[in-house]
C-alpha positions in Angstrom: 29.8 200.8 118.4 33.3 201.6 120.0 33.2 202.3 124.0 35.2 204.7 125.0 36.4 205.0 128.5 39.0 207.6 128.1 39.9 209.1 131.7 38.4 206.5 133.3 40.2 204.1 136.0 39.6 200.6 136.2 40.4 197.6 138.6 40.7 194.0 137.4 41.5 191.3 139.7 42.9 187.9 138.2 44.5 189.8 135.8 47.1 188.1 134.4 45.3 185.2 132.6 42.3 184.4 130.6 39.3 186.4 131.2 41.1 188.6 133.5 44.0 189.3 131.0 41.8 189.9 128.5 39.5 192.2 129.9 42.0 194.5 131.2 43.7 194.6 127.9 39.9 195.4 126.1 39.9 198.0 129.0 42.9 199.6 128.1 42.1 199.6 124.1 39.1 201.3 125.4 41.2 204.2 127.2 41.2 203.1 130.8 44.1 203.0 132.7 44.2 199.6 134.0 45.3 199.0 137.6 45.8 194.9 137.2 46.2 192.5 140.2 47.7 189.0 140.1 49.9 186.8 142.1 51.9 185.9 138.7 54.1 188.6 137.9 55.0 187.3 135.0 51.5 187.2 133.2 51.2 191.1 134.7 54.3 191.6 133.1 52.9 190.2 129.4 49.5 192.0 130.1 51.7 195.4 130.7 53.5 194.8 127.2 50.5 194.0 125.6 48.5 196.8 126.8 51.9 199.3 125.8 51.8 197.7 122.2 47.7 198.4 122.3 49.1 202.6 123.3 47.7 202.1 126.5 48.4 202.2 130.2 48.4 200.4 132.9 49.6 200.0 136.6 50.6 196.7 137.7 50.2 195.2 141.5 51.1 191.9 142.5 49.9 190.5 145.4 47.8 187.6 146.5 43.9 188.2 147.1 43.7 186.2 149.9 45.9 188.9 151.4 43.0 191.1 153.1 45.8 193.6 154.0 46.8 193.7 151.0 43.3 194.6 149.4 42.9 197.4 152.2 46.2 198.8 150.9 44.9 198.7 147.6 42.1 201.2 148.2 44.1 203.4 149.6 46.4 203.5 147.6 44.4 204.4 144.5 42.3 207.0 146.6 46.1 208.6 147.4 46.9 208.3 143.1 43.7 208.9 141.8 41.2 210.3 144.3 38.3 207.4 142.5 38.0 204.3 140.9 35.6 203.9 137.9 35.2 200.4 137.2 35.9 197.2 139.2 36.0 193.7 138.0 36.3 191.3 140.1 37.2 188.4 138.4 40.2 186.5 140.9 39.0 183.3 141.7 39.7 179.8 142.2 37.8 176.2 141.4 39.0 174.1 144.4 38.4 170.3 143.1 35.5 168.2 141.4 34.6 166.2 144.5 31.5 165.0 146.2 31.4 167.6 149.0 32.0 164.8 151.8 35.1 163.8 150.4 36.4 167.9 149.9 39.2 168.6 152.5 38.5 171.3 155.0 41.5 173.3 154.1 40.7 173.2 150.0 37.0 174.2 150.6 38.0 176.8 153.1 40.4 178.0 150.4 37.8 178.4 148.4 35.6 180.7 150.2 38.6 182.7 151.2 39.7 183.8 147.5 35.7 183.8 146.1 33.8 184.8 148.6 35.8 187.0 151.4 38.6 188.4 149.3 35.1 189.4 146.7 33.4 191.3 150.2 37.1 192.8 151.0 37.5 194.1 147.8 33.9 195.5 147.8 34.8 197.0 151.1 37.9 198.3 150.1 37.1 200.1 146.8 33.6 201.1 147.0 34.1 204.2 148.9 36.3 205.2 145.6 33.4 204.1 143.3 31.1 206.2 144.6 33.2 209.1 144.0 33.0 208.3 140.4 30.7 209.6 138.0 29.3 206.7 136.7 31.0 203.7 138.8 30.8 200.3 137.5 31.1 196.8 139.4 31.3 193.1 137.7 31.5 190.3 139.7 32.6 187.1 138.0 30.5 184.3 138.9 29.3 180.9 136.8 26.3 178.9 135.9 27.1 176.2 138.5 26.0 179.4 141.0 22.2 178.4 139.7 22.4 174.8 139.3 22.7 172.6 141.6 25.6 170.3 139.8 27.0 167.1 141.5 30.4 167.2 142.5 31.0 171.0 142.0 29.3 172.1 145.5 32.7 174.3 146.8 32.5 176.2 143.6 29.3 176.5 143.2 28.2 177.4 146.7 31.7 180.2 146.5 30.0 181.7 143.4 26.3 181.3 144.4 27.3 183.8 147.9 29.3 185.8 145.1 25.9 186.5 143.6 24.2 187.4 146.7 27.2 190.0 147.6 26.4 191.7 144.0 22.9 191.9 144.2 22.9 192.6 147.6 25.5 195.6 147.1 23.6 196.8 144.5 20.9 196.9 146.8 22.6 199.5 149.5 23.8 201.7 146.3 20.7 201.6 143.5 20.2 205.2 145.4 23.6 206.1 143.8 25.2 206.4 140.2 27.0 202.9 141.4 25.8 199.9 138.7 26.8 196.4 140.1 26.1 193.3 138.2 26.9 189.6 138.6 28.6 187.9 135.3 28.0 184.7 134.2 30.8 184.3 131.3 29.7 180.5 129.8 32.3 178.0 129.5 35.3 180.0 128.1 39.1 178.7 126.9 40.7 179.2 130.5 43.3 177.3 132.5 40.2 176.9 135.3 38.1 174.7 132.7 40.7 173.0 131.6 41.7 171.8 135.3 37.7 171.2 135.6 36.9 169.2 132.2 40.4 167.8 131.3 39.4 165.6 128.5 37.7 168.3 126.7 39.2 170.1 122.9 39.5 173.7 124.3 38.6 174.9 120.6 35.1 173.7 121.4 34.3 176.2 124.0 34.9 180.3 123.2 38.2 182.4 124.2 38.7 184.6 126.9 38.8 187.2 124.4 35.4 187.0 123.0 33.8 187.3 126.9 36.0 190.3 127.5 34.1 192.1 124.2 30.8 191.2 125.8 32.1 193.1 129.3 33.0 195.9 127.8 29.7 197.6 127.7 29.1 196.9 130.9 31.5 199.2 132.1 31.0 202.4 130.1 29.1 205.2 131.8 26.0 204.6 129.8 25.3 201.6 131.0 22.4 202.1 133.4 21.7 198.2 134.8 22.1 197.3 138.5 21.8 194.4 140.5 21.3 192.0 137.3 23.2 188.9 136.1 24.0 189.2 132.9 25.0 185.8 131.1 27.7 186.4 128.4 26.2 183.0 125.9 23.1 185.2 125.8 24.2 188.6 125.5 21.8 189.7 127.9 20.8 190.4 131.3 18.4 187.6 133.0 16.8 187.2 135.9 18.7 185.1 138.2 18.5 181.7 136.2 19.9 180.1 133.5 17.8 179.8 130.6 16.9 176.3 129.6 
C-alpha cells in the first residue's frame, strides 16, 4: 500500500547520506516537503536533485548539529515558513571509536554525547512545539541494537543511543495525551559509511541498504499510524518491547 503524505512537512537530520538520504528522498516520493539537515553540502545538494528528479521538494539547511543555536534557529524558522512540522527524524549521529571505554579519549566520548544525545534533546526542544500543532505529528529517533546489549568495546555508542532511547520513550511519555507518536528505531546493520568505519573487514553486500530501512520508516510517519513510545526494529518489521529478540 502507497503512503501518502501529501501536504505534510517533514524534518530529517543526517540527511545527506545513507539512512538519512534515503529516507528523505522516500519522504519526498511520498509528497512531503523535505526540510534536510547536514554538514555536507554536497550530499544535500545530490539529495535535492534527486528528490527534483523524484517531482518532489525539498528545502535544504546545512549546518552542524552540534550547533545548539543553530537547531534553535531551525525551529523557528520553520514555525515562521510553515506555522508546523509533521514528522521528525532524527537520524544525525556519530559512532565515536571501537575502544574499551578506559582507553576512549575524553574529547571523542564527549563528542559523542554532544551529536547523539544533546543535539537529539535540542532538537526535541526545538521542534516539538511545531509538532504538536500538527494533526497527526510523527517523531523517529534513530537509535541501534548496541542501545540493548551490552557489547564490548562499543560503550560510547551504545550508552549515546541507549539515553537516545530514554529521550523517546520518555517524550512520548509527556505527549501520549496528544496526537504526537514518538518512537525509537532500531534500523539492523544497514550498508552505511558508519558500519563500514565500525566493521571494516566486512562485504557491505552482506548487510541491507539504506534504501530498504527507509521503506520500513515510511509507515511510521503517515497520519495513521497510531504507536507511541515503542521501538520498533526494522529486521523484524515490528514494534517490540524494549529488547532485541534472540
Amino acid at each position: 500500500m502507497s503512503i501518502d503524505l501529501k501536504g505534510r512537512i517533514a524534518l530529517v537530520t543526517g540527511a545527506s547520506r545513507g539512512i538519512g538520504y534515503f529516507t528523505a528522498l522516500a519522504l519526498a516520493k511520498a509528497g512531503a516537503h523535505v526540510i534536510a539537515c547536514a554538514r555536507t553540502v554536497g550530499g544535500l545538494e545530490e539529495l535535492d536533485d534527486a528528490i527534483q528528479a523524484a517531482g518532489g521538494t525539498a528545502t535544504l539547511v546545512p549546518f552542524d548539529i552540534t550547533d545548539m543555536q543553530a537547531i534553535d534557529r531551525l525551529g523557528a524558522s520553520i514555525f515562521e515558513r510553515w506555522g508546523k512540522l509533521d514528522i521528525l527524524v532524527a537520524n544525525a549521529g556519530i559512532l565515536g571509536v571501537i575502544s574499551p571505554l578506559g582507553h576512549v579519549e575524553a574529547k571523542v566520548f564527549e563528542k559523542v554525547m554532544l551529536t547523539n544525545v544533546t543535539a537529539t534533546w535540542r532538537l526535541i526542544r526545538s521542534v516539538e512545539p511545531l509538532l504538536l500543532k500538527s494533526d497527526a505529528g510523527r517523531a523517529l529517533l534513530l537509535s541501534s541494537g548496541v542501545a540493548n546489549d551490552a557489547r564490548a568495546f562499543w560503550g560510547a555508542y551504545a550508552t549515546s543511543k541507549a539515553a537516545v532511547e530514554m529521550l523517546g520513550r520518555t517524550w512520548a511519555a509527556e505527549t501520549s495525551h496528544t496526537k504526537l507518536c514518538v518512537n525509537n528505531v532500531n534500523p539492523g546493520a544497514t550498508r552505511t559509511a558508519m558500519r563500514a568505519q565500525a566493521m571494516p573487514g566486512e562485504d557491505p553486500k552482506t548487510v541491507p541498504h539504506p534504501s530498504e530501512v527507509a521503506e520500513k520508516l515510511l509507515p511510521l510517519c503517515a497520519p495513521d499510524m497510531t504507536e507511541t513510545g515503542r521501538l520498533y526494529v526494522v529486521r523484524e518489521g515490528k514494534f517490540v518491547d524494549y529488547k532485541l529478540p534472540e
